[in-house]
C-alpha positions in Angstrom: -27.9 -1.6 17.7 -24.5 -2.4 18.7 -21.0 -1.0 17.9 -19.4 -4.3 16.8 -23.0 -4.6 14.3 -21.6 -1.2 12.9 -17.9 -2.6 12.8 -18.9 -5.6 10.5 -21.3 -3.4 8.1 -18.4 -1.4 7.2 -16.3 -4.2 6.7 -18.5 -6.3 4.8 -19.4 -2.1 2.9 -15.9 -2.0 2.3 -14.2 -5.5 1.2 -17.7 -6.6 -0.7 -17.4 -9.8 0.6 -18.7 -11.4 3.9 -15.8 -13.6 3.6 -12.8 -11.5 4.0 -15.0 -9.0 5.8 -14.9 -11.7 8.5 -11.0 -12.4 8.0 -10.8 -8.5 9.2 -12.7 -8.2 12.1 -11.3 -11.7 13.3 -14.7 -13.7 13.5 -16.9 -16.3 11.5 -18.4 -15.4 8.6 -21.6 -17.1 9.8 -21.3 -14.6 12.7 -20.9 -11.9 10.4 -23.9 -12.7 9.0 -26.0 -13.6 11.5 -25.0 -9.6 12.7 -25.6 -8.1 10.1 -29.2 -9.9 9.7 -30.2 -8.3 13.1 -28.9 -5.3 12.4 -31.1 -5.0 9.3 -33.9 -5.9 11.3 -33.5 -3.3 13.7 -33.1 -0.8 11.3 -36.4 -2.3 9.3 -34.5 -2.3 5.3 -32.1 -5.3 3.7 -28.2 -3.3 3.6 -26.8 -5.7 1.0 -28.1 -6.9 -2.2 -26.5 -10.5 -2.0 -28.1 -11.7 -5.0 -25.0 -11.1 -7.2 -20.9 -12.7 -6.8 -19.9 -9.5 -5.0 -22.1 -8.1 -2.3 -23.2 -4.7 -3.2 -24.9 -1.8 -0.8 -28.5 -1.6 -1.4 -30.1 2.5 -1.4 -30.7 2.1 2.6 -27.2 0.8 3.2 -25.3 3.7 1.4 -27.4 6.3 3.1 -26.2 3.9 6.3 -22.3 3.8 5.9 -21.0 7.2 6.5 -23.0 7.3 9.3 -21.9 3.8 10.7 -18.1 5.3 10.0 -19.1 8.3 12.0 -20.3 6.5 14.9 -16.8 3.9 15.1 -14.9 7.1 14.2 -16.5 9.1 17.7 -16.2 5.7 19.6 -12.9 5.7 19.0 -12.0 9.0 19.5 -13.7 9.0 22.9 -11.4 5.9 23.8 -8.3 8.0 22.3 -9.4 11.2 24.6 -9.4 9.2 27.7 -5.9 7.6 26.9 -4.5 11.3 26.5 -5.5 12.4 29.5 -4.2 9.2 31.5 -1.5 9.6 29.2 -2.4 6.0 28.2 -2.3 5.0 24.4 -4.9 2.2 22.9 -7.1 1.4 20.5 -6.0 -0.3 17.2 -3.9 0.9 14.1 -3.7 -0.5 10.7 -0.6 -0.1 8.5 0.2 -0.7 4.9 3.1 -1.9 2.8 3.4 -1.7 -0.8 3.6 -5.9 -1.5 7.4 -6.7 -2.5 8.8 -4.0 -0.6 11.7 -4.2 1.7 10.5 -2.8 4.7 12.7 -3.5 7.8 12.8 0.0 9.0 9.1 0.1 9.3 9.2 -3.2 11.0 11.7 -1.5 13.4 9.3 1.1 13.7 6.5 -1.3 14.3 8.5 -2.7 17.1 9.4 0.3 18.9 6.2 1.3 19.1 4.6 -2.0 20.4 7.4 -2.1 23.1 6.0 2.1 24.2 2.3 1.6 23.4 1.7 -2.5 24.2 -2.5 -1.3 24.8 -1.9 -0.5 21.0 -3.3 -3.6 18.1 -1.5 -3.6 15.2 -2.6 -4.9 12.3 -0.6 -5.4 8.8 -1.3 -5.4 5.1 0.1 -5.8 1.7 -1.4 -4.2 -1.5 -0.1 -2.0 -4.5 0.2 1.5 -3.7 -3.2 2.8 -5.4 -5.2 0.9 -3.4 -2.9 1.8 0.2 -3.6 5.1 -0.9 -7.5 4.7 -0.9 -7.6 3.3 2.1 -5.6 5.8 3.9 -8.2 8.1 2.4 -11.2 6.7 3.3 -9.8 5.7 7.0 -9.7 2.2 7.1 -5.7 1.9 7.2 -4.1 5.0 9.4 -0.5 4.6 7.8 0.9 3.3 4.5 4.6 2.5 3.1 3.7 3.5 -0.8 5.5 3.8 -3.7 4.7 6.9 -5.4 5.6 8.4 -8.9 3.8 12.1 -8.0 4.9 13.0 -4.1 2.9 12.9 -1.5 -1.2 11.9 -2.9 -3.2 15.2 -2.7 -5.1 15.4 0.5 -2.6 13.4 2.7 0.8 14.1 4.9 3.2 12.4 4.1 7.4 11.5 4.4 9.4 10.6 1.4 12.0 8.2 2.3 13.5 7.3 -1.3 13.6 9.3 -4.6 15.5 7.3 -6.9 15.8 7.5 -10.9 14.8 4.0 -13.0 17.6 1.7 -14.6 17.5 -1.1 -17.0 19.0 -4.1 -15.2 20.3 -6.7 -17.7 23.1 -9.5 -17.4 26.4 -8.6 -18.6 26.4 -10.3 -21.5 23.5 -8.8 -22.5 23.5 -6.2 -25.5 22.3 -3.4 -23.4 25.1 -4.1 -20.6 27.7 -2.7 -23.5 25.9 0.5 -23.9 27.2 3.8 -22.2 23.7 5.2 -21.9 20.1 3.5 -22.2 17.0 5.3 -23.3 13.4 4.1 -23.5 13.4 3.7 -27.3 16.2 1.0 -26.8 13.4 -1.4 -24.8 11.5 -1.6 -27.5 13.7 -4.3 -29.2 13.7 -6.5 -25.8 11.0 -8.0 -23.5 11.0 -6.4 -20.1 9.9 -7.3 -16.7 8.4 -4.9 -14.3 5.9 -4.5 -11.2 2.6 -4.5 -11.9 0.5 -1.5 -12.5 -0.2 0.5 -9.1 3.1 0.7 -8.1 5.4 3.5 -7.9 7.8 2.4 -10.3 5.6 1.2 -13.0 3.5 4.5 -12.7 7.1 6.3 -13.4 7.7 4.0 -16.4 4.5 3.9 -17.7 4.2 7.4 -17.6 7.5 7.9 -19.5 6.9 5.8 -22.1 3.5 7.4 -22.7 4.7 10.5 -23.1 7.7 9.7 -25.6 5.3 7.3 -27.5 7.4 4.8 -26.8 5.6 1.0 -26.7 7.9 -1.8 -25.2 6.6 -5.4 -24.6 6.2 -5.7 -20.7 6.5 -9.6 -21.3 6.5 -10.6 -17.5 5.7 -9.2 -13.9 6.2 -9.8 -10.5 5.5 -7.9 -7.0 9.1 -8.6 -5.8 12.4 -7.0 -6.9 14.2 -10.0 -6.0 12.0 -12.2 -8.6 12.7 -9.8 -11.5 16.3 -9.5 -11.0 15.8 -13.3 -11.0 14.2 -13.1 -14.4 16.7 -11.1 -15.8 19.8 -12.8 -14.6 18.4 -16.0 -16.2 18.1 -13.7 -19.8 14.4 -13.6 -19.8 13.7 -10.1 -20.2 15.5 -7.0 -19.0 14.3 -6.0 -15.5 13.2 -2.1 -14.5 14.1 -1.4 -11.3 15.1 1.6 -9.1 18.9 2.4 -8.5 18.7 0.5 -4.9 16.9 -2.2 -5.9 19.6 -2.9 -8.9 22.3 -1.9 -6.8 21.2 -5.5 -4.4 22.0 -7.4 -7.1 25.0 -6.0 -9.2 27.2 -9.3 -8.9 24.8 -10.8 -11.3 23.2 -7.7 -13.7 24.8 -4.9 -15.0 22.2 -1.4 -14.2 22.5 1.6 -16.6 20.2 4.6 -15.9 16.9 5.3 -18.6 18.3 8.5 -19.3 14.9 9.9 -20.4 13.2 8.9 -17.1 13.6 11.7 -15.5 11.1 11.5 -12.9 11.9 9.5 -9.6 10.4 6.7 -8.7 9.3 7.8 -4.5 9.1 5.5 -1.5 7.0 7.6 0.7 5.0 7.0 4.3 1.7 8.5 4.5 -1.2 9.2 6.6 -4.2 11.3 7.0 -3.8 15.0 8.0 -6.4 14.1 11.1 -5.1 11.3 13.0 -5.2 10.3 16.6 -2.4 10.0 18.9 -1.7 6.3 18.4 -1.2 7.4 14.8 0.7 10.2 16.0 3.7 8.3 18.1 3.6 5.8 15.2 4.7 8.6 12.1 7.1 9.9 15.3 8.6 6.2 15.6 8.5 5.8 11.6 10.6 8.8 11.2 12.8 8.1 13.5 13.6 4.3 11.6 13.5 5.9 8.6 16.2 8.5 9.4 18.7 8.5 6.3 17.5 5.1 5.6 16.8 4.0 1.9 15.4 0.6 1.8 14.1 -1.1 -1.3 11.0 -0.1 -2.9 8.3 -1.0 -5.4 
């Protein structure tokens, strides 16, 4: 039994798919397989059942996945121990971005730290907040750029880099662009365009509506600011957004606050309360970047 064995049983564990398990861990998926074959032979019982679409983990393989983490987990902290003491940092970090963000602090983070810690892979990846915030949890990404409509996620540390309140972004000849004040109730007589559920600001807006019973037609979405604004400049729809966000586009679309929104919308970093020191001098770089920074967010 080998480590990289190990390695590819969690990544084909966690993505369900021998295809972009092998995307991760930057070999073939006939390699993958081939792997993961001897390790079931070793260990005498079949880890997958591969008879459906998605790959499921039979009884044997979920009694064999937190033990595989374990093992990767002590591996690398036994490399992480030796680079303290040499005063040497290596091993590999993984970093998240909520997709559609605006992120050129972290990337100035990112940089910094590659130019201190070059022994250090880095590894990037866009999703919607939710799921940056599982894998944070479970360990397979070590820091994530989220958007957030609750703080920090129980369970994790965590910076908040934006807390902004929600507008309605509409062009100025639209009705709303007259209006000295804009509540939820008023989007129910226009189509809007938002992000797409698991992102910070459709968590705030969803929750508002909910809780003011209010029902308005989410007619279109997209993952980047910049393509809603471009929706609602053209007159399809008025465009939810945060204050910055708006703010990037206010030679085309006129932004008036939801009044009863009260909640923020958050742009938040987060990581796991145990982390190694690679980790460590990347949160030190990322608040550094971030210092009185507010970037876009989703």
């Amino acid at each position: 039994m080998e480590l990289r064995q190990l390695e590819y049983f969690v990544a084909v564990a966690e993505e369900r798919n021998f295809t972009r398990a092998a995307e991760r861990v930057h070999i073939s998926q006939s390699g993958v397989s081939a792997q993961i074959r001897q390790l079931e032979r070793e260990l005498g019982a079949e880890l997958f059942d591969r008879s459906g679409r998605t790959v499921r983990l039979t009884v044997a393989g979920k009694a064999a996945l937190e033990h595989a983490r374990a093992v990767l987990a002590a591996a690398t902290a036994v490399g992480q121990a030796v680079g303290e003491v040499t005063d040497l940092i290596r091993g590999r970090l993984t970093v998240g971005m909520v997709t559609g963000c605006t992120i050129t602090p972290l990337f100035d983070a990112l940089a910094a730290f590659h130019r201190a810690h070059p022994g250090v892979e880095i590894s990037l990846l866009e999703s919607d907040s939710d799921r940056l915030v599982e894998r944070v949890r479970e360990g397979t990404t070590d820091l994530a750029l989220i958007g957030t409509a609750a703080g920090i996620p129980e369970g994790l540390e965590g910076l908040t880099i934006v807390s902004e309140r929600l507008v309605a972004a509409v062009p100025p000849a639209h009705p709303l662009a007259g209006r000295d004040r804009v509540v939820l109730r008023d989007l129910e007589d226009h189509p809007v365009v938002c992000m797409p559920a698991g992102t910070g600001i459709r968590t705030v807006f969803d929750q508002a509506c909910a809780a003011r019973d209010v029902r308005p037609a989410v007619a279109l979405e997209a993952s980047a600011a910049d393509a809603i604004a471009d929706l609602a400049a053209r007159g399809l729809a008025v465009a939810v957004l945060s204050e910055s966000l708006a703010e990037r586009h206010r030679d085309r679309l006129v932004a008036r606050t939801i009044d009863d929104v009260e909640t923020p919308a958050l742009l938040a970093l987060v990581w796991r309360a145990a982390y190694g020191p690679a980790a460590r001098e990347l949160v030190a770089h990322c608040r550094r970047a971030f210092s009185g920074v507010a970037p876009a967010h989703g």
